[in-house]
VEXDREN-2710 file (C-alpha; in Angstrom, 1 decimal):
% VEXDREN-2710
k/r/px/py/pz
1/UNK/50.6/-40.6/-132.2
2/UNK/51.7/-37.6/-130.5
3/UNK/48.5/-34.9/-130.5
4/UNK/48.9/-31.5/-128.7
5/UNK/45.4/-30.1/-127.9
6/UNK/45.8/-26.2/-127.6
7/UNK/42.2/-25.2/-126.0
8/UNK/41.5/-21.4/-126.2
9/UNK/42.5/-19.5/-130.0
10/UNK/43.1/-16.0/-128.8
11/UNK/46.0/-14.5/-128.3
12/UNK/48.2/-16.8/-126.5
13/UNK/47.0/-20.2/-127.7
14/UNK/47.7/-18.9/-131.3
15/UNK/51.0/-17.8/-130.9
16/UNK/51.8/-20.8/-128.9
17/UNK/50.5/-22.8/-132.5
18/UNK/52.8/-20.0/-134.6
19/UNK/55.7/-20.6/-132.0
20/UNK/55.6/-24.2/-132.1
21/UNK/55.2/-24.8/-135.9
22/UNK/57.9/-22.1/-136.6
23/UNK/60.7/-24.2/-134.1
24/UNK/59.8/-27.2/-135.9
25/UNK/57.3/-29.0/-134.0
26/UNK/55.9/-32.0/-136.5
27/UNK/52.6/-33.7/-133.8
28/UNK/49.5/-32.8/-134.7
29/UNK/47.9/-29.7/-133.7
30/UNK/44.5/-29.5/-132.5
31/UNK/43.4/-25.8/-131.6
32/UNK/39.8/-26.0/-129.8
33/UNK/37.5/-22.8/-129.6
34/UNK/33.9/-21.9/-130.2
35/UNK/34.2/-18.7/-131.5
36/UNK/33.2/-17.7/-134.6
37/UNK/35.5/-14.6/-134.9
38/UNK/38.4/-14.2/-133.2
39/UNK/40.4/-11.2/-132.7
40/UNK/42.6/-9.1/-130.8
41/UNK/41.0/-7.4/-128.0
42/UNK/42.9/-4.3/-127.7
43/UNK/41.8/-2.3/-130.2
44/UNK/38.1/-3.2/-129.8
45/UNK/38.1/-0.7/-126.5
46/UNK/40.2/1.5/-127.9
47/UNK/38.2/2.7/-131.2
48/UNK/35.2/1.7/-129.8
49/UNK/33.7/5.3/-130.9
50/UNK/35.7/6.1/-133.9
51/UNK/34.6/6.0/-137.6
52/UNK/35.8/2.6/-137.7
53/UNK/36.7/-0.3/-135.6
54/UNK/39.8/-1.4/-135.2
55/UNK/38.9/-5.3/-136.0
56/UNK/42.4/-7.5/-136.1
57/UNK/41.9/-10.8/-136.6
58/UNK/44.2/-13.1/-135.4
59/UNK/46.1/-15.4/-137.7
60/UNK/44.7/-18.2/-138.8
61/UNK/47.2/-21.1/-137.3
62/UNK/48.7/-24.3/-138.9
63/UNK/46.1/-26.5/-136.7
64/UNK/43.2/-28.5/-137.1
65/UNK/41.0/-25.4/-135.6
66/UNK/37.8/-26.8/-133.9
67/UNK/34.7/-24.4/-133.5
68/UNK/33.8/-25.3/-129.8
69/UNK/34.6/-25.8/-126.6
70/UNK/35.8/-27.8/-124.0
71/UNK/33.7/-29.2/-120.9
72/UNK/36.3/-31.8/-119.6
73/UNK/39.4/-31.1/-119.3
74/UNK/42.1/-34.1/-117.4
75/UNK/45.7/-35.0/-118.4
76/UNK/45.3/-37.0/-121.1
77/UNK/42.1/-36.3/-122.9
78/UNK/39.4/-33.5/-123.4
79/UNK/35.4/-33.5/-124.2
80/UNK/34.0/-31.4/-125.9
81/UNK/31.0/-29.9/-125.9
82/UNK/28.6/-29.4/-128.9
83/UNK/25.3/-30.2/-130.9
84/UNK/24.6/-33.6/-130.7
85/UNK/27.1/-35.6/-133.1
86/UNK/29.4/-34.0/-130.2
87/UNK/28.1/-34.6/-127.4
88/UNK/30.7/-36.5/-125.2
89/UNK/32.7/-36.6/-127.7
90/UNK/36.3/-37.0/-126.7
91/UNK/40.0/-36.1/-127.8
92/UNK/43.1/-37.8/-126.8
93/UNK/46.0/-35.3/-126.4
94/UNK/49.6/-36.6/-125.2
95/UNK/49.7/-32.6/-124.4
96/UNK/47.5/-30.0/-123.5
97/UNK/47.7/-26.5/-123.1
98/UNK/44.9/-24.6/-121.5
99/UNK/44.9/-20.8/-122.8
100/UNK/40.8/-20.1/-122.3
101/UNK/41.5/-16.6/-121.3
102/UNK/38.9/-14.4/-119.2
103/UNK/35.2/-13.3/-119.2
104/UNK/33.6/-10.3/-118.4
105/UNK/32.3/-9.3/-115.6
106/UNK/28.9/-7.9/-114.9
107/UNK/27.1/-5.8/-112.3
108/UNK/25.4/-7.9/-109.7
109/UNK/23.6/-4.4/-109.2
110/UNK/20.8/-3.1/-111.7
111/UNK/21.6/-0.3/-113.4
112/UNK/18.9/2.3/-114.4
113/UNK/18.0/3.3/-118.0
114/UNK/19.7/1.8/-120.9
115/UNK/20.8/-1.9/-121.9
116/UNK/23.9/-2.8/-120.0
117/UNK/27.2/-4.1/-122.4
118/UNK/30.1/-5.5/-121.7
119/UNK/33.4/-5.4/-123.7
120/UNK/35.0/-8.6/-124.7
121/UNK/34.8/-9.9/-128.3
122/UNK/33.9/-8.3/-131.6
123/UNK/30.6/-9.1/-131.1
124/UNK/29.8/-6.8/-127.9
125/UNK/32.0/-4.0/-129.9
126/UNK/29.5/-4.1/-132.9
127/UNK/26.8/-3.6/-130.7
128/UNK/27.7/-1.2/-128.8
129/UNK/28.4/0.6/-131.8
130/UNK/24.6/-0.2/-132.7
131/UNK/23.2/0.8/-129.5
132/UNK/25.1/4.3/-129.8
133/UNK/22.9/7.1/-131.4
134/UNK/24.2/10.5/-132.3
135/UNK/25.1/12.3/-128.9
136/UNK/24.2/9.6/-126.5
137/UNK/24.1/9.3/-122.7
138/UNK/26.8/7.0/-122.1
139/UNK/26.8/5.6/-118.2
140/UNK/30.5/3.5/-117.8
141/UNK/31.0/1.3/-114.8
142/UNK/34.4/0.9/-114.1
143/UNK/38.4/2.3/-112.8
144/UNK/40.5/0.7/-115.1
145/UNK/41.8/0.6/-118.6
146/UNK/38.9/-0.5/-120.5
147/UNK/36.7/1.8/-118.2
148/UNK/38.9/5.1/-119.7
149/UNK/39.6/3.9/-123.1
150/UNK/35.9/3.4/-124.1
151/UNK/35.3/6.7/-122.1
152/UNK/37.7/8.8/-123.8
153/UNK/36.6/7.0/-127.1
154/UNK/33.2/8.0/-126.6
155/UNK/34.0/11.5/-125.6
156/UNK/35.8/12.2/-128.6
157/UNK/33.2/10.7/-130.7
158/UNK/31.0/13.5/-129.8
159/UNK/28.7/11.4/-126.6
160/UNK/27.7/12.3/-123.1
161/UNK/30.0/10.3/-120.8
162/UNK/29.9/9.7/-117.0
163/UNK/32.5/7.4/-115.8
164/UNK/31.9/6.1/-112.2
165/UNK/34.6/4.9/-110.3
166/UNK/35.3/3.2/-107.0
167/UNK/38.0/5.3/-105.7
168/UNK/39.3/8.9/-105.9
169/UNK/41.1/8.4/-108.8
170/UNK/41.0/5.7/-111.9
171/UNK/44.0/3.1/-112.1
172/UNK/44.6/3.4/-108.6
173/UNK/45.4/0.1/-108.3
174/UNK/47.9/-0.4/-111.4
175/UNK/49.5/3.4/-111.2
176/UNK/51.4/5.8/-108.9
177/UNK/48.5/9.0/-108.1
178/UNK/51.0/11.0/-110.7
179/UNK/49.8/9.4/-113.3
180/UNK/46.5/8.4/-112.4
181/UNK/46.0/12.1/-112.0
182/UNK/47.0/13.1/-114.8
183/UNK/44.8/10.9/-117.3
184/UNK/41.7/11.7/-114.7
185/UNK/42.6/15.6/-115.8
186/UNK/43.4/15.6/-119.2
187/UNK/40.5/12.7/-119.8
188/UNK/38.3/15.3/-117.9
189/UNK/39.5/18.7/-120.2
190/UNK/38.3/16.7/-123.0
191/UNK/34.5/15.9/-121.7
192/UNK/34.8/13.1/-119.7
193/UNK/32.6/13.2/-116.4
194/UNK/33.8/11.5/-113.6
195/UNK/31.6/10.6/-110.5
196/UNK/34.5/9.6/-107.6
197/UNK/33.7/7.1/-104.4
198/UNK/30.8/5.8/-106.7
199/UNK/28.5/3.5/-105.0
200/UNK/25.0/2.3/-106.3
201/UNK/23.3/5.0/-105.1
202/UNK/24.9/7.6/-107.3
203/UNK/23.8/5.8/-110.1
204/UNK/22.1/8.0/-112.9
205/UNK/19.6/7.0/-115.7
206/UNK/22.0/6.6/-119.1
207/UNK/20.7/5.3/-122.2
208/UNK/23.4/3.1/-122.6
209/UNK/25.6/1.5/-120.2
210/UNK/29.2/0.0/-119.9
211/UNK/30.5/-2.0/-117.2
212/UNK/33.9/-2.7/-117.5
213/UNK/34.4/-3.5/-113.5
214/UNK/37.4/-6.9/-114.4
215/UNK/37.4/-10.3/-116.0
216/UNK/37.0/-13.8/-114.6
217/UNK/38.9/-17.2/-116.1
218/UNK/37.1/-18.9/-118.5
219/UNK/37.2/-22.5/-117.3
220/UNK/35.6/-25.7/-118.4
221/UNK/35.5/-28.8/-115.9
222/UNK/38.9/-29.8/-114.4
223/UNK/40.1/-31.9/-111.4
224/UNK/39.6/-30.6/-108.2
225/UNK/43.4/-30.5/-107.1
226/UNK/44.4/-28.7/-109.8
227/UNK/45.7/-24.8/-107.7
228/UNK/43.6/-22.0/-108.5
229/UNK/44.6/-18.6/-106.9
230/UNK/41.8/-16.5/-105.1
231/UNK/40.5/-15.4/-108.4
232/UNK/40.1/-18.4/-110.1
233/UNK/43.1/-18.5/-112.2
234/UNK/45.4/-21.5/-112.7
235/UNK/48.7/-21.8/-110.7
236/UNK/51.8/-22.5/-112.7
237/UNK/55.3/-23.3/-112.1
238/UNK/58.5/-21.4/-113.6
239/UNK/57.6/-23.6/-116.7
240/UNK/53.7/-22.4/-116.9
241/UNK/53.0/-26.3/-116.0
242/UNK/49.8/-26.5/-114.3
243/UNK/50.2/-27.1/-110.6
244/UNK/48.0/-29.8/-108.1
245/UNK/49.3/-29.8/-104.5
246/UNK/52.1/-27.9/-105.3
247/UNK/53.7/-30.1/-107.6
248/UNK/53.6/-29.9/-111.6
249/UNK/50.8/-32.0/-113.8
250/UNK/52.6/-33.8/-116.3
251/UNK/52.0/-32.7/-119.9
252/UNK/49.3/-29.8/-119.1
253/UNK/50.3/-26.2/-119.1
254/UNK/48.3/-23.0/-118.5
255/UNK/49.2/-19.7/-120.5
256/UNK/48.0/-16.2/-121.1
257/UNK/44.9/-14.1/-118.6
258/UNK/44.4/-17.2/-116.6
259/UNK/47.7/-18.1/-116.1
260/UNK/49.4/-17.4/-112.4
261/UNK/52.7/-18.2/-112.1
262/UNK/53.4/-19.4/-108.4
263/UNK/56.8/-20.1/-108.5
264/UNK/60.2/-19.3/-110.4
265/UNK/61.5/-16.6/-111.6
266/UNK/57.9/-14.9/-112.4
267/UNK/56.3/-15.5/-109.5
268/UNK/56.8/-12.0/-107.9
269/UNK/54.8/-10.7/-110.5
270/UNK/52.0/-12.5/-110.1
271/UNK/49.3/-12.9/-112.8
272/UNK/49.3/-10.8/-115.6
273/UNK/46.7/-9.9/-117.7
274/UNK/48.7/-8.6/-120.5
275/UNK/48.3/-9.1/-124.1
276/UNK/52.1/-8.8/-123.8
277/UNK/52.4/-11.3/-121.3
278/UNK/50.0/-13.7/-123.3
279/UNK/51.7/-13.3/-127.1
280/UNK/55.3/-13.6/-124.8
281/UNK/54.2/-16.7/-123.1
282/UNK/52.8/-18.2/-125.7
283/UNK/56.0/-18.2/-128.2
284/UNK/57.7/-19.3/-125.6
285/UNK/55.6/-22.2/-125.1
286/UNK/55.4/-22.9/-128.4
287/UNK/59.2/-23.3/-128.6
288/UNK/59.6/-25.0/-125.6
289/UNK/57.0/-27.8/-126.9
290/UNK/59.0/-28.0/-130.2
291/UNK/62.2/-28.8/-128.8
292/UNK/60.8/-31.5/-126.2
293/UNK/62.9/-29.4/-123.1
294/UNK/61.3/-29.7/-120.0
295/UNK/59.7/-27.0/-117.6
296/UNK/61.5/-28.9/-115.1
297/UNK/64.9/-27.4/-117.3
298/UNK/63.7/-24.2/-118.2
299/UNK/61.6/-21.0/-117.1
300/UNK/59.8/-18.5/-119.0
301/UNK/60.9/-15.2/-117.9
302/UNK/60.6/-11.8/-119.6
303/UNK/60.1/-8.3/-118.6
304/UNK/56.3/-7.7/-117.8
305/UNK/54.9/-4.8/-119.7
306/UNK/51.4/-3.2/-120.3
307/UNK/49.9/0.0/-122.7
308/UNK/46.8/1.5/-122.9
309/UNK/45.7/4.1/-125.9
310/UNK/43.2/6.5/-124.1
311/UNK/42.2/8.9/-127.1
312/UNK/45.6/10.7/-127.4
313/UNK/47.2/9.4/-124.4
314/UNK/49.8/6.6/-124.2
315/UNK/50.2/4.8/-121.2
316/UNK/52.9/2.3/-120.4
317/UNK/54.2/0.1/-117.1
318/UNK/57.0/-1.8/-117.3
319/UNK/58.6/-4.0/-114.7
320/UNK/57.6/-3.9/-111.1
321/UNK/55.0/-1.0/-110.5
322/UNK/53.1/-1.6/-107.3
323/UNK/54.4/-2.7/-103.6
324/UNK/58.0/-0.6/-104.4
325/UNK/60.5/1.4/-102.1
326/UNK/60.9/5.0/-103.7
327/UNK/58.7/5.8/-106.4
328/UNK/60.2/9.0/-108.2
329/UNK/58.5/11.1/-110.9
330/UNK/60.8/12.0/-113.4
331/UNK/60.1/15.0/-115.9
332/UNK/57.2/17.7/-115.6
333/UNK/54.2/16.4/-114.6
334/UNK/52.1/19.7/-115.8
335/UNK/53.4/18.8/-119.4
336/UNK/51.7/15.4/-119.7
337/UNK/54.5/13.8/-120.0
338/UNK/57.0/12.2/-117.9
339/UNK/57.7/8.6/-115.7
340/UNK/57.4/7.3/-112.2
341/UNK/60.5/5.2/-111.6
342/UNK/60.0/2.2/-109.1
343/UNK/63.1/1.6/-107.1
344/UNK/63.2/-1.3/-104.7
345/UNK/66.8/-1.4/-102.3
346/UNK/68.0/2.0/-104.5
347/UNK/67.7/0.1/-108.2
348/UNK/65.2/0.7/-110.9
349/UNK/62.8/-1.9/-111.0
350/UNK/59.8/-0.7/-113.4
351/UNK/58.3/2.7/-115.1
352/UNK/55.5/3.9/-115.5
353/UNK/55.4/6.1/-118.7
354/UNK/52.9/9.0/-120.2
355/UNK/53.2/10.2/-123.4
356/UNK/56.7/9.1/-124.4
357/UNK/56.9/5.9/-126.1
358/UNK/60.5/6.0/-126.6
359/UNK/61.0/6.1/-123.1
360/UNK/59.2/3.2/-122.5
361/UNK/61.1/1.4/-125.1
362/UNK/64.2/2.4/-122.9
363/UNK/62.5/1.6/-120.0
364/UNK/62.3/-1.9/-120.7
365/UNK/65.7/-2.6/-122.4
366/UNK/67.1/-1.3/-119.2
367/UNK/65.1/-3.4/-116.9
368/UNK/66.0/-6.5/-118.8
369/UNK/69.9/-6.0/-117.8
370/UNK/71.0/-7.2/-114.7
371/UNK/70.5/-5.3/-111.4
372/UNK/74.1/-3.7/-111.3
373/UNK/73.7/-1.8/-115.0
374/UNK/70.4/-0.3/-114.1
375/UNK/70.3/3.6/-112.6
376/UNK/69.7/4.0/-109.1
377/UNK/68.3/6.1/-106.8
378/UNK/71.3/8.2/-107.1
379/UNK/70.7/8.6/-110.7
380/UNK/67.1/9.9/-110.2
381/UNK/68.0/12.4/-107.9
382/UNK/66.1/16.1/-108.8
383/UNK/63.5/14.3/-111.1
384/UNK/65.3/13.9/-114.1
385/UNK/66.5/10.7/-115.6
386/UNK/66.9/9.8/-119.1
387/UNK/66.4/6.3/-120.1
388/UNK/67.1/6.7/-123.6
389/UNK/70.5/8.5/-122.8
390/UNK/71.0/6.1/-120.3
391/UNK/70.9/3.2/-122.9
392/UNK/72.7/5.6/-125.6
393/UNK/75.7/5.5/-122.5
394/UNK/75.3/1.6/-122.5
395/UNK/75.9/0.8/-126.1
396/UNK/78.8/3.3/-126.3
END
């Protein structure tokens, strides 16, 4: 009997049960996660403070949804873990798709005052909404999205907030100094307290803390040839089949945060941790499984794309942001809004976007075209470019 065994139910590993069902896929589906409640994680960080939490479930799949985990994973079966009536218990699976996702982080440094939290599930929301008095001292730990959403939550909830970060500047790592700036400003006009070059010793006393310093893969026991990059994460081919030695496991694919695609068409980029690149890979997946095509015939590709809701701001990337030729900003910087285009060899190859959604959109319609009908550098010249016209002009 043909059993696919999809072993992580967040994002990715339910759209790749949606995908698959929707293309016609007729094995049985066995989705495998210990988590009482699961949900998407964006808007957890991103009404953290408000009156009320953003909770989305996700969709309940067509599957035979097991509450635990795995401990085992090989081609060709898993075991599970559990109470005892579990214990060793083990599932054949003809397929198997690993979409576990990431953990949390947390300090390997004490942290004076207050409890420290983390921000992964629906659980650590509600109780950091618990721990939160009226007007408390928030401490946050981190540079990155979830470090400046829960701040600028916070901040507009009416709390004390002290953001320290590694570097000069937040994002440094995923955004040209333009915009990086100018969320460190605006975030800073609006009560956020930024520390910069933090190290332990700058540490103050808050009553409550957040550490929101990265994520690690969530992993249960697999074979020891399977590729892992220097984080952890899984190596996949252009097919998102898991890789040992460089060649493809048969039957086993990896998809969503953990996922690193090593080769193909994707590889440049890297692994994503994108709720966009998780829901994409996973419909993908989900079709490809359905229609019994082969990685070995096919590729996932799409355009890789990532926002972040910081209070008022909107923040997008699309395409390639980091490790380009000619970064130019486009539009008025002062106004809070306007792009970085990234140019690699004079053509556009990604955006990065503040505070105008609709130029994102264009953004990545244009990037998905082939290199000859994007703008160049030419096109950029004096720091204006419209995308939108410049997809208006295409369609005409």
């Amino acid at each position: 009997m043909d059993t696919i065994a999809i072993i992580g139910a967040g994002l990715a590993g339910t759209e790749c049960t949606r995908s698959y069902r929707d293309s016609g896929g007729t094995a049985d589906l066995i989705l495998i996660d210990p988590r009482p409640e699961r949900c998407e994680l964006p808007p957890l960080s991103k009404t953290l403070f408000a009156r009320e939490l953003s909770h989305t479930p996700l969709p309940t799949p067509e599957a035979t949804l097991m509450s635990t985990g795995a401990t085992h994973i090989a081609p060709g079966h898993i075991t599970l873990a559990g109470g005892s009536e579990q214990q060793h218990r083990r599932i054949d699976a003809s397929r198997i798709v690993i979409a576990t996702g990431l953990r949390a982080r947390r300090p390997q440094t004490p942290l004076p005052g207050g409890p420290v939290h983390t921000i992964r599930t629906a659980a650590d929301a509600a109780a950091i909404r618990r721990a939160a008095k009226t007007n408390t001292d928030i401490g946050i730990l981190g540079s990155g999205y979830l470090a400046l959403e829960a701040a600028r939550s916070a901040a507009d909830a009416g709390h004390q907030v002290t953001v320290y970060l590694r570097g000069d500047q937040p994002l440094a790592a995923a955004h040209h100094p333009a915009i990086s700036r100018a969320l460190m400003d605006r975030h800073a006009a609006a009560g956020v307290r930024f520390v910069l070059d933090a190290d332990p010793s700058d540490y103050a006393a808050h009553a409550l803390w957040i550490a929101a310093i990265g994520a690690a893969p969530v992993l249960p026991e697999l074979p020891a040839d399977w590729d892992r990059d220097g984080a952890g994460r899984l190596r996949v081919d252009a097919g998102l089949h898991v890789c040992a030695g460089g060649t493809t496991v048969p039957n086993v694919w990896a998809i969503g945060d953990l996922a690193h695609p090593a080769t193909g068409p994707m590889a440049a980029w890297g692994a994503q941790e994108s709720e966009a690149a998780a829901a994409s890979q996973g419909a993908w997946l989900g079709a490809q499984l359905a229609t019994a095509e082969t990685a070995a015939e096919t590729a996932w590709i799409d355009v890789p794309w990532h926002w972040s809701f910081q209070g008022p701001e909107r923040v997008f990337t699309a395409g390639r942001v980091t490790g380009t030729d000619t970064p130019i900003v486009s539009g008025d910087e002062q106004s809070g809004r306007f792009q970085v285009l990234h140019f690699i060899d004079g053509v556009l190859c990604g955006a990065e976007t503040l505070n105008q959604p609709p130029a994102h959109n264009a953004a990545r319609k244009i990037l998905a075209l082939p290199p000859a009908s994007r703008p160049t550098t030419s096109d950029a010249a004096g720091g204006v470019l419209d995308l939108r016209a410049w997809v208006r002009r295409l369609r005409s």
